[in-house]
N, C-alpha and C positions, 0 to 999 in steps of 0.2 A: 504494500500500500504506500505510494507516493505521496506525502504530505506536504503542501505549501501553508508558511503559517504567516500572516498577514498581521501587521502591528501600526500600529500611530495616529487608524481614526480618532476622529473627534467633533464637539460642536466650536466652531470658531466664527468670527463678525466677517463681515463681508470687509476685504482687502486685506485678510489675515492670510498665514501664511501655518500649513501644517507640513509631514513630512511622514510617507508610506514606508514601511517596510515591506520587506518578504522572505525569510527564508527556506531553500529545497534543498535536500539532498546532495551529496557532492556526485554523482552521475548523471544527473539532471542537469543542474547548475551549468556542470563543463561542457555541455554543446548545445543544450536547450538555448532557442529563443525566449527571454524571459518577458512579460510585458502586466501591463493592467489595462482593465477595462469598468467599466463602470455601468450599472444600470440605475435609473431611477423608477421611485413606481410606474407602472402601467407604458414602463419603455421597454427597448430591447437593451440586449447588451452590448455597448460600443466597445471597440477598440479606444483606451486615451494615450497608451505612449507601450513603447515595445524596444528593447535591445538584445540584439545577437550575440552571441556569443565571443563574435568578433570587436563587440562592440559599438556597431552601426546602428545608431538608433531613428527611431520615427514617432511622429507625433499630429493627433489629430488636431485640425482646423484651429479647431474652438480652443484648444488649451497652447497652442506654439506661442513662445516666449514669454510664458506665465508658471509653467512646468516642465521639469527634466527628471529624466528618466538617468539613473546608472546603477551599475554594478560591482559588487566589488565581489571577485573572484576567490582571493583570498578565504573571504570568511563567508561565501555563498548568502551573501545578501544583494538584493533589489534595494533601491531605492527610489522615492517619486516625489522629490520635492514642490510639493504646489504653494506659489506664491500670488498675489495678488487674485483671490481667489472669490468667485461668487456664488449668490444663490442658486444660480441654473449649475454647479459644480456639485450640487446636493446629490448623494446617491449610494450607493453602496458599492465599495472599491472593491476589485476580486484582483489576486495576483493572477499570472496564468503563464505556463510553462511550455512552449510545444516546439515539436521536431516534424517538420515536413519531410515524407518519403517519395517516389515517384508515385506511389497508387497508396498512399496513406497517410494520416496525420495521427499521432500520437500526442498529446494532449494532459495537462491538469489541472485543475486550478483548486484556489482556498475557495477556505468558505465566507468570506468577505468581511469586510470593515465601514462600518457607515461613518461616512463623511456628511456633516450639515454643516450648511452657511447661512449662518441667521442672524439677524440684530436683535 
């Protein structure tokens, strides 16, 4: 059983600034695509930032240059620093781990962290 354990939600004011964790496994970690995604009620689950293993990361629309995504290899943690942060960033954060094959995806995620932006 592959566990990703997800740390650092919270309720914070709009323009605060929180900071995700995640940690997997070290066979995961060292070739997994590591990333987060977020849903809020009655959404789906978006992709908000994602880093390779190489390190190349990517980051959706709504959150570029307000959040970063890294990792630190060493001690098999993600990190998702979000700054400047709003009410629509309200949701529940999921780590997520996956390994794309030619005819498969292999896949895990936590079991998530609620993030709210309220005043």
């Amino acid at each position: 059983q592959v566990q990703l354990v997800e740390s650092g939600g919270g309720l914070v004011q709009p323009g605060g600034s929180l900071n995700l964790s995640c940690s997997a496994p070290a066979h995961i970690f060292r070739v997994y695509t590591m990333g987060w995604y977020r849903q809020a009620p009655e959404n789906q689950r978006d992709l908000v930032a994602s880093v390779t293993s190489g390190g190349l990361t990517d980051y959706a629309d709504s959150v570029k240059g307000r959040f970063t995504i890294s990792r630190d290899n060493a001690k098999r943690l993600m990190y998702l620093q979000m700054n400047s942060l709003k009410p629509e960033d309200t949701a529940v954060y999921y780590c997520n781990a996956r390994l794309v094959f030619p005819s498969d995806v292999d896949e895990y995620w936590g079991e998530g962290t609620q993030v709210t932006v309220s005043s």
